[in-house]
Jmol script that loads the backbone (N, CA, C; Angstrom):
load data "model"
ATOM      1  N   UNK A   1       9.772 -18.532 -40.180  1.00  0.00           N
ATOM      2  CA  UNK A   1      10.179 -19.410 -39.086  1.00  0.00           C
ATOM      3  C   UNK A   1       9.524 -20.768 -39.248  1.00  0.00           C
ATOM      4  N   UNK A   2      10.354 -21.887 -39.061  1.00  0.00           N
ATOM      5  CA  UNK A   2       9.414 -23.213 -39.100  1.00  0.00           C
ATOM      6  C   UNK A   2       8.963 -23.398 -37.611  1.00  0.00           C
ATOM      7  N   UNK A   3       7.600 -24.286 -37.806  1.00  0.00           N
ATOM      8  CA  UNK A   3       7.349 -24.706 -36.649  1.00  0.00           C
ATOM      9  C   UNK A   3       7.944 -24.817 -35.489  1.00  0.00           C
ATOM     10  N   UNK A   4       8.709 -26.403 -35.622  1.00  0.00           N
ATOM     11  CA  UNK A   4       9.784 -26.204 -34.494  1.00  0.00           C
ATOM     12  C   UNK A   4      10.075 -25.508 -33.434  1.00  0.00           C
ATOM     13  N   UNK A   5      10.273 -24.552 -34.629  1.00  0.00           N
ATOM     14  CA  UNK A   5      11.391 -23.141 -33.920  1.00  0.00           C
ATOM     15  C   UNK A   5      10.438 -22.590 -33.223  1.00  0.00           C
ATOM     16  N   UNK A   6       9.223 -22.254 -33.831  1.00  0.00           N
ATOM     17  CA  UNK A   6       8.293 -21.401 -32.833  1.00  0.00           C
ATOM     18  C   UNK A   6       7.791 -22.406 -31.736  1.00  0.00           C
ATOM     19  N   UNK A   7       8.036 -23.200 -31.830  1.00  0.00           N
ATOM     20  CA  UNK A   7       7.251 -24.332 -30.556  1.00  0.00           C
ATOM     21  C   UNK A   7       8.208 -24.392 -29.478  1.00  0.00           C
ATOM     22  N   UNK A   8       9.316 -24.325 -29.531  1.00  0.00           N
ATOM     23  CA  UNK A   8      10.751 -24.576 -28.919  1.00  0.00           C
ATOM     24  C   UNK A   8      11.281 -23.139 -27.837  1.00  0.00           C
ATOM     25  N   UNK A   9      10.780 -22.204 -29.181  1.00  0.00           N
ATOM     26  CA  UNK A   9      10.499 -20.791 -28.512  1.00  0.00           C
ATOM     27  C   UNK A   9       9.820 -20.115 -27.655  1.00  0.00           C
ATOM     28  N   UNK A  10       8.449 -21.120 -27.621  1.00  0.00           N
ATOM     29  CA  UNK A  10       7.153 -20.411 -27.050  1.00  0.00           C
ATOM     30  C   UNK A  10       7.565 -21.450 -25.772  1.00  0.00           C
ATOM     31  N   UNK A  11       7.955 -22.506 -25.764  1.00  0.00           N
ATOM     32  CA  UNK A  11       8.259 -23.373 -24.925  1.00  0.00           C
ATOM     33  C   UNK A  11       9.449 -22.612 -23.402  1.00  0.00           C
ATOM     34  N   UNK A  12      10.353 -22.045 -24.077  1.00  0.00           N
ATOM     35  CA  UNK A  12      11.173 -21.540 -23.597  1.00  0.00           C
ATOM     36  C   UNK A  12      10.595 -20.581 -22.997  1.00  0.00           C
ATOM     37  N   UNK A  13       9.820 -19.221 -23.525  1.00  0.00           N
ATOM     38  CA  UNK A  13       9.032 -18.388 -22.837  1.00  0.00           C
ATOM     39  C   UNK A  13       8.515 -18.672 -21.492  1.00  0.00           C
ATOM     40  N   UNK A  14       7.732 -19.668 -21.693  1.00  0.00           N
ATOM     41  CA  UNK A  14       6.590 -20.473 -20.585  1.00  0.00           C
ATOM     42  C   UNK A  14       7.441 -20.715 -19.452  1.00  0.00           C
ATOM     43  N   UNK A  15       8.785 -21.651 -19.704  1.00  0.00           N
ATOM     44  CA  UNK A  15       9.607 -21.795 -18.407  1.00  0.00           C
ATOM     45  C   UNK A  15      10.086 -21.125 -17.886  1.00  0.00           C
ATOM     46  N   UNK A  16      10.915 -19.793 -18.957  1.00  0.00           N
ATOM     47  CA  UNK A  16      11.446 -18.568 -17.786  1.00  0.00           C
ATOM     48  C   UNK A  16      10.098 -17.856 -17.282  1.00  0.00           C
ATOM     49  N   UNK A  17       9.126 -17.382 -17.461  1.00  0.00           N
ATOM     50  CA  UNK A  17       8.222 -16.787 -17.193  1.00  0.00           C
ATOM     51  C   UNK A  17       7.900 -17.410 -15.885  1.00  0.00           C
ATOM     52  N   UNK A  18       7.723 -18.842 -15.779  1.00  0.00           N
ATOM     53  CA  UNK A  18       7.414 -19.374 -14.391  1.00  0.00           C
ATOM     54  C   UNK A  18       8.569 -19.789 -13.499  1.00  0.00           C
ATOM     55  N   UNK A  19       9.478 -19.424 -14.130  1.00  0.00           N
ATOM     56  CA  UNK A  19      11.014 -19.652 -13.404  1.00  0.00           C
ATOM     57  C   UNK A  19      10.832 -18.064 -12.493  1.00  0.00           C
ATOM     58  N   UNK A  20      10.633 -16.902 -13.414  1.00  0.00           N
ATOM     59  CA  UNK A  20      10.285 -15.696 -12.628  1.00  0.00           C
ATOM     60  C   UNK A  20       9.393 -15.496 -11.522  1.00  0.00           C
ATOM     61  N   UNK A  21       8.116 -16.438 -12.000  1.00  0.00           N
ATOM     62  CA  UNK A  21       7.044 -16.107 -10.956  1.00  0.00           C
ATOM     63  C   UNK A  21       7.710 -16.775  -9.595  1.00  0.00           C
ATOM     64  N   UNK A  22       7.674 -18.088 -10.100  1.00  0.00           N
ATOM     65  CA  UNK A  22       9.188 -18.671  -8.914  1.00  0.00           C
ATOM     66  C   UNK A  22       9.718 -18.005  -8.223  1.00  0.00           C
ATOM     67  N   UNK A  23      10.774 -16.832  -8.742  1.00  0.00           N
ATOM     68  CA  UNK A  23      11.710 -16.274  -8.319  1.00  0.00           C
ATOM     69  C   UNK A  23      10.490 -15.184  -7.232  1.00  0.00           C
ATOM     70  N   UNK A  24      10.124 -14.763  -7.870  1.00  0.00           N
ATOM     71  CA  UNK A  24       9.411 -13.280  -7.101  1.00  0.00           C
ATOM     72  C   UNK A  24       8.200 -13.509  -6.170  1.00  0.00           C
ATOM     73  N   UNK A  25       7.986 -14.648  -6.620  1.00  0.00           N
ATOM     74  CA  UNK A  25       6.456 -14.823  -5.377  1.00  0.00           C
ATOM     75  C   UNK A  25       6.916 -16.589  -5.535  1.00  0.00           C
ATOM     76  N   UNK A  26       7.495 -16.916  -4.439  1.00  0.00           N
ATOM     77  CA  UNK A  26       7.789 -18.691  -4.198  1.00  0.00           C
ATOM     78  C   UNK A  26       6.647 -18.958  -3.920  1.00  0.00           C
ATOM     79  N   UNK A  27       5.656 -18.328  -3.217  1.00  0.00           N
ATOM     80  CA  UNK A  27       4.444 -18.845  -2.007  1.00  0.00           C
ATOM     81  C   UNK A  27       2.958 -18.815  -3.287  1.00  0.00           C
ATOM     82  N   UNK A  28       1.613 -19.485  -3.021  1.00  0.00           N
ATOM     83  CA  UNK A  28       0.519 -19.443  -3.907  1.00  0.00           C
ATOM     84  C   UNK A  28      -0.376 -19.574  -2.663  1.00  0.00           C
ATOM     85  N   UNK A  29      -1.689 -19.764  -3.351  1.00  0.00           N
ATOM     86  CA  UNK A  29      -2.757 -19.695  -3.017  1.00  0.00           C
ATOM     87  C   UNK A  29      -2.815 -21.209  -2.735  1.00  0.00           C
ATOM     88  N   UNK A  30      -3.478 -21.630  -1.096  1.00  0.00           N
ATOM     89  CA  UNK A  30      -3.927 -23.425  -1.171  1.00  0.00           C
ATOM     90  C   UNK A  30      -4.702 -23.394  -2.333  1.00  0.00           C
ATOM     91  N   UNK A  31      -4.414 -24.721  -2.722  1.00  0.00           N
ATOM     92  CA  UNK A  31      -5.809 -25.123  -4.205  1.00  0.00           C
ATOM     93  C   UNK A  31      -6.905 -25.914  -2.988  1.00  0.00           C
ATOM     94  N   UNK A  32      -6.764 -26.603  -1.924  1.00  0.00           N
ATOM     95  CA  UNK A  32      -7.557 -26.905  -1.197  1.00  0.00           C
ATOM     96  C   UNK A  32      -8.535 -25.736  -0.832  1.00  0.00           C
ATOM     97  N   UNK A  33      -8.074 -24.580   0.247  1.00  0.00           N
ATOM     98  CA  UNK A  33      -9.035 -23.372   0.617  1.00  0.00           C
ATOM     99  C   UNK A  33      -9.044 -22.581   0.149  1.00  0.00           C
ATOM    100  N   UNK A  34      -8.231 -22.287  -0.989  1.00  0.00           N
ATOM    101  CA  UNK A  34      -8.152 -21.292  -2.062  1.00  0.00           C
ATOM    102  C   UNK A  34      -7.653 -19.917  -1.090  1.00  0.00           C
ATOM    103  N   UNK A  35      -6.771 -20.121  -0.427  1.00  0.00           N
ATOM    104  CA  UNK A  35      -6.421 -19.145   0.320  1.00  0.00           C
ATOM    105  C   UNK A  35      -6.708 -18.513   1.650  1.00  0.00           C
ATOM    106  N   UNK A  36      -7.895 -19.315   1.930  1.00  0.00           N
ATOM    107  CA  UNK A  36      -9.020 -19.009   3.193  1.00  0.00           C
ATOM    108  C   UNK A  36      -8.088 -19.409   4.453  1.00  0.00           C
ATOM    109  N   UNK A  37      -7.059 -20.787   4.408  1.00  0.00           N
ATOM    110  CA  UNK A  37      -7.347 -20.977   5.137  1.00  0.00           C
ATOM    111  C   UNK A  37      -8.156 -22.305   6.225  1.00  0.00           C
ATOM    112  N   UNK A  38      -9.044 -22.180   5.694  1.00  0.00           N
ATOM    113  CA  UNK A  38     -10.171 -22.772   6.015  1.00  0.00           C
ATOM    114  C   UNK A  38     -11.254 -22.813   5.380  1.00  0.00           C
ATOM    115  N   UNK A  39     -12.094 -24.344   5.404  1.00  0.00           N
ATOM    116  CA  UNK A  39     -13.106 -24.461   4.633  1.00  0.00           C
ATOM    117  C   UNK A  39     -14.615 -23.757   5.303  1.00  0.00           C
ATOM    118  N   UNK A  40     -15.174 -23.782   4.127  1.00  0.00           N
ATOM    119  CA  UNK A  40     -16.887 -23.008   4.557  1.00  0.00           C
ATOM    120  C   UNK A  40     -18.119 -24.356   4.220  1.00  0.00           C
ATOM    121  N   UNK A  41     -18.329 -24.585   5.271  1.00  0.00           N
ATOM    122  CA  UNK A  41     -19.411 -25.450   5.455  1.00  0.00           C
ATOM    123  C   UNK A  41     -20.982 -24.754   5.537  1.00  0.00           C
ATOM    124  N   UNK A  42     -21.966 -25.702   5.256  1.00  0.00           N
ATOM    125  CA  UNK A  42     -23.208 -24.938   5.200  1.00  0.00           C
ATOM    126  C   UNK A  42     -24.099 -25.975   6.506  1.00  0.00           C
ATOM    127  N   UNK A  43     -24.512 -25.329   7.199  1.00  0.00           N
ATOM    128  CA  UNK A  43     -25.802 -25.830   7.801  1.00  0.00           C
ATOM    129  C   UNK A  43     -27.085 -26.661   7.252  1.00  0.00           C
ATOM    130  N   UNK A  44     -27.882 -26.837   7.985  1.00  0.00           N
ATOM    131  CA  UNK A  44     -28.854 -27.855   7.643  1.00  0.00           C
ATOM    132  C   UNK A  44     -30.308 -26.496   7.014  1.00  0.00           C
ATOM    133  N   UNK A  45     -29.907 -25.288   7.532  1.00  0.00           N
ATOM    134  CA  UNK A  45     -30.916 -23.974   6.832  1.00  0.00           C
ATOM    135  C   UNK A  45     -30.227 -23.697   5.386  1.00  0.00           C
ATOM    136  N   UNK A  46     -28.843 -24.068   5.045  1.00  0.00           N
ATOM    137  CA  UNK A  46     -27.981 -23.383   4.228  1.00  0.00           C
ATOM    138  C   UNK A  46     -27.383 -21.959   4.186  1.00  0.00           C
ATOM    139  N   UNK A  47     -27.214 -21.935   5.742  1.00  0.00           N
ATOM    140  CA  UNK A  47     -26.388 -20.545   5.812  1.00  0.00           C
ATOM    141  C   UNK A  47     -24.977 -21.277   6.114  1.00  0.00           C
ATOM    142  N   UNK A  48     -23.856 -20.409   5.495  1.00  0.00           N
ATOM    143  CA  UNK A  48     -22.402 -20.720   5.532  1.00  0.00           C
ATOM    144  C   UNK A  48     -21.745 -20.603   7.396  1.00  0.00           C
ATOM    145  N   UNK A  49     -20.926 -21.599   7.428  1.00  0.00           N
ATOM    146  CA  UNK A  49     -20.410 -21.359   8.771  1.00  0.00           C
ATOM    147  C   UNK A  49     -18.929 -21.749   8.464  1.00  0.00           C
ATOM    148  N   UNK A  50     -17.757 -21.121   8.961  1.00  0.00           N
ATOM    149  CA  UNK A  50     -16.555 -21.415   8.928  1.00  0.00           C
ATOM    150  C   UNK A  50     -15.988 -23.203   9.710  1.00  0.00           C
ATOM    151  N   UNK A  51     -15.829 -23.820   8.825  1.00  0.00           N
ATOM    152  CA  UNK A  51     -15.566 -25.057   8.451  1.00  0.00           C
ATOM    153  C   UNK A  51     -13.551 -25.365   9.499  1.00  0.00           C
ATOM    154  N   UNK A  52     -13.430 -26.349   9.756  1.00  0.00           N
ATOM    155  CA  UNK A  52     -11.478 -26.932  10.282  1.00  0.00           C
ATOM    156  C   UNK A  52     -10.717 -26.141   9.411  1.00  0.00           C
ATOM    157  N   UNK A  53      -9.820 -26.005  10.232  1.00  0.00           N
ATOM    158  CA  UNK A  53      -8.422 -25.342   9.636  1.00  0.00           C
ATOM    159  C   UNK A  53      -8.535 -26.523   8.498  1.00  0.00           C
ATOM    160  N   UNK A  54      -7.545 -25.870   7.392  1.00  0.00           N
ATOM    161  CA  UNK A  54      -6.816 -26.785   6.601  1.00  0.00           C
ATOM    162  C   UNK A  54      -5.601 -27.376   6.406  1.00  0.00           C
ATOM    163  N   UNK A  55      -5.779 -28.592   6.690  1.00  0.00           N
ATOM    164  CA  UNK A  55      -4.922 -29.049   6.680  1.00  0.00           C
ATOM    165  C   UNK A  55      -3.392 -29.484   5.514  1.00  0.00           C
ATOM    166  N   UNK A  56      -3.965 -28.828   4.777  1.00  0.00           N
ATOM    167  CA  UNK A  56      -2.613 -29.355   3.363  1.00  0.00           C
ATOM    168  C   UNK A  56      -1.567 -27.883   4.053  1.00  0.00           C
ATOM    169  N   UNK A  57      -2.461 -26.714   3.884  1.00  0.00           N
ATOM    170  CA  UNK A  57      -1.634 -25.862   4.053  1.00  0.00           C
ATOM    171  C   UNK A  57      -1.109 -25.043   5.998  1.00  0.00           C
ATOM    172  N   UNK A  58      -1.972 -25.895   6.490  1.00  0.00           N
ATOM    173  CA  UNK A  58      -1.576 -25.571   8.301  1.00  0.00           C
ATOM    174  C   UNK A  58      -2.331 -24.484   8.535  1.00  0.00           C
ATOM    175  N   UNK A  59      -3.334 -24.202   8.047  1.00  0.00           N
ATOM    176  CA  UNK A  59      -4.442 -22.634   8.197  1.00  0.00           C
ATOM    177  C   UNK A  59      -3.411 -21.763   7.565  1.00  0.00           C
ATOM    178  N   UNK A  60      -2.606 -21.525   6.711  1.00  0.00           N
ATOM    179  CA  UNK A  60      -1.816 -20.239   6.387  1.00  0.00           C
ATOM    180  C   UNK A  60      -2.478 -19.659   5.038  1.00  0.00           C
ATOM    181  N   UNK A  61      -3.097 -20.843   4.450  1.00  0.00           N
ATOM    182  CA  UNK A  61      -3.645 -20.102   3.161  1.00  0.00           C
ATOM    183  C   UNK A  61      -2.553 -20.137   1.982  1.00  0.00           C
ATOM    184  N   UNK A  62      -1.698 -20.386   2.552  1.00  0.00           N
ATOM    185  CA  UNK A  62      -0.323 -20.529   1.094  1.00  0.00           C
ATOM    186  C   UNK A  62       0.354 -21.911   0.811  1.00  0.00           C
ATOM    187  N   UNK A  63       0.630 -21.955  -0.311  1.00  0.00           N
ATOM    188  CA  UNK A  63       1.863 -23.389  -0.348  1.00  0.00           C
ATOM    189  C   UNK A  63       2.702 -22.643  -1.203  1.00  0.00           C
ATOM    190  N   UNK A  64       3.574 -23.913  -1.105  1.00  0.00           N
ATOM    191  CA  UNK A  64       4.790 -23.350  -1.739  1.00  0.00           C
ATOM    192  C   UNK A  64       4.704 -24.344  -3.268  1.00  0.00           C
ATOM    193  N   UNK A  65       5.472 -23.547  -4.201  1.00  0.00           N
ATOM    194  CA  UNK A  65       5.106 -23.578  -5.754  1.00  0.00           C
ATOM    195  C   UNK A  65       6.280 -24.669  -6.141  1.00  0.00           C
ATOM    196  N   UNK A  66       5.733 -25.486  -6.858  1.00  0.00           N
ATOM    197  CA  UNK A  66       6.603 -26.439  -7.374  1.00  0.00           C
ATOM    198  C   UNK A  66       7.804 -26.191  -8.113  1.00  0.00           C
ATOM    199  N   UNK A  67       7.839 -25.191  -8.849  1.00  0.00           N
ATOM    200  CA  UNK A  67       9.144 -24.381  -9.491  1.00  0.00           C
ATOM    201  C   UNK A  67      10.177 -24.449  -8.140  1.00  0.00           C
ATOM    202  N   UNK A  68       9.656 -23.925  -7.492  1.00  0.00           N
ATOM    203  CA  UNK A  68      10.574 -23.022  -5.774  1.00  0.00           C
ATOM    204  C   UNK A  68      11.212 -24.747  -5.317  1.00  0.00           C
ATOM    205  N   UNK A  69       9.913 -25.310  -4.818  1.00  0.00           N
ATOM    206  CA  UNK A  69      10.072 -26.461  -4.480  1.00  0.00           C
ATOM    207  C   UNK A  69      11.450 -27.403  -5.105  1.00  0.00           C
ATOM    208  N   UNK A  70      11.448 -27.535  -6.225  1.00  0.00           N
ATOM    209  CA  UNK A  70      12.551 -27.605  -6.893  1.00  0.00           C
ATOM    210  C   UNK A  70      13.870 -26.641  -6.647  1.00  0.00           C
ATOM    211  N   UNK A  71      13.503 -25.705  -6.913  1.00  0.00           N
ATOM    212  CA  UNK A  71      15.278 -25.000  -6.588  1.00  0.00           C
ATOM    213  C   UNK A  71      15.637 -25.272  -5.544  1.00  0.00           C
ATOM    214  N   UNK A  72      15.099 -25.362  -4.435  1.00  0.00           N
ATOM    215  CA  UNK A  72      15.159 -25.144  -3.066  1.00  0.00           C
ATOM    216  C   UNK A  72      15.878 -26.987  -3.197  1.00  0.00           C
ATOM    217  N   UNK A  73      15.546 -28.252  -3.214  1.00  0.00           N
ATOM    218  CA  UNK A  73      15.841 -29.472  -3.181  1.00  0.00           C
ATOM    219  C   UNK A  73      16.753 -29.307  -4.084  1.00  0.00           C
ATOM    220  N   UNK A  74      17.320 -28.589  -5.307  1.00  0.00           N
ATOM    221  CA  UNK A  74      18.421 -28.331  -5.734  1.00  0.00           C
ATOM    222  C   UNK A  74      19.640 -27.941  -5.416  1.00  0.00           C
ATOM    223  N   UNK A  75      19.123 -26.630  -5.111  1.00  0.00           N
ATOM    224  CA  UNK A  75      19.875 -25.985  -3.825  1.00  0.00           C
ATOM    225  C   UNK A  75      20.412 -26.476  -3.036  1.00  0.00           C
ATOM    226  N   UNK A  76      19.843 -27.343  -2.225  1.00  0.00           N
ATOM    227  CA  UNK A  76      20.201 -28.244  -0.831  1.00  0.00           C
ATOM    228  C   UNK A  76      21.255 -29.201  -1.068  1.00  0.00           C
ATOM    229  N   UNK A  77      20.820 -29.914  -2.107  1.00  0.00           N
ATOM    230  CA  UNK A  77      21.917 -30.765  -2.685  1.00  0.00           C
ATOM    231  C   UNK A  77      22.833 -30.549  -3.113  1.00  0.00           C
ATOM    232  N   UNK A  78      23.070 -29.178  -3.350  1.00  0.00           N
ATOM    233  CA  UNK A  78      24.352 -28.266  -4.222  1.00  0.00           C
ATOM    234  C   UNK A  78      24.748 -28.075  -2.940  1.00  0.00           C
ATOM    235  N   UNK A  79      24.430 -27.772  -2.409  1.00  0.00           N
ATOM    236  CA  UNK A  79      25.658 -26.963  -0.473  1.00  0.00           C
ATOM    237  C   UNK A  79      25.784 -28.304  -0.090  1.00  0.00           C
ATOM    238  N   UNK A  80      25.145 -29.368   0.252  1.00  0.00           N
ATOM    239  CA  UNK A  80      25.504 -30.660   0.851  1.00  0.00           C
ATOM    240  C   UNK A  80      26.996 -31.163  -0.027  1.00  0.00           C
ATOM    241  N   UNK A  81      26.775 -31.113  -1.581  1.00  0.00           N
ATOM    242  CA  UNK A  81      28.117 -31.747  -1.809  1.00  0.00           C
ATOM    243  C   UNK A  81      28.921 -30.769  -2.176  1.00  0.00           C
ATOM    244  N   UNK A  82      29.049 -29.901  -2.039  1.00  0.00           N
ATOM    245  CA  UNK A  82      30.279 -28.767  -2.307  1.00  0.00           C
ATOM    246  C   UNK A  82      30.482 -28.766  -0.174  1.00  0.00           C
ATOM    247  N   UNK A  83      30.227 -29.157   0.526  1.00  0.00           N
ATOM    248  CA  UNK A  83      30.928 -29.142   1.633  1.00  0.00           C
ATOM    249  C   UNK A  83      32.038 -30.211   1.799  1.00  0.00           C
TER     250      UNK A  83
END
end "model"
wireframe off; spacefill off
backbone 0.3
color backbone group
């Protein structure tokens, strides 16, 4: 096999693979609270205390995945002009 081909190939892998994760789990982990939620703040002793909702994700702990994000604004635009 020449290069190329395997680069083109492995390339292709990578996108359906995250086209799948896409498909089967749209939702992730905030990269802000890492899922919490909410941040963990420390005191002036350095014991942890639960920190503001977060705001990127609304306290839910999830966002939605840029793959999804895309179909979905695809999507939308496909039913808007086929009406």
């Amino acid at each position: 096999m020449s290069l190329p081909l395997l680069a083109s190939a492995c390339l292709l892998s990578v996108t359906l693979g995250y086209g799948v994760k896409c498909w089967l789990s749209p939702f992730g982990d905030c990269r802000t609270c890492h899922g919490m939620g909410h941040g963990f703040k420390t005191d002036r002793k350095g014991r942890t205390k639960r920190g503001r909702d977060c705001r990127r994700c609304q306290a839910t702990g999830k966002r939605i995945r840029v793959g999804r994000w895309i179909y979905n604004r695809a999507a939308c635009t496909y039913r808007a002009g086929t009406r």
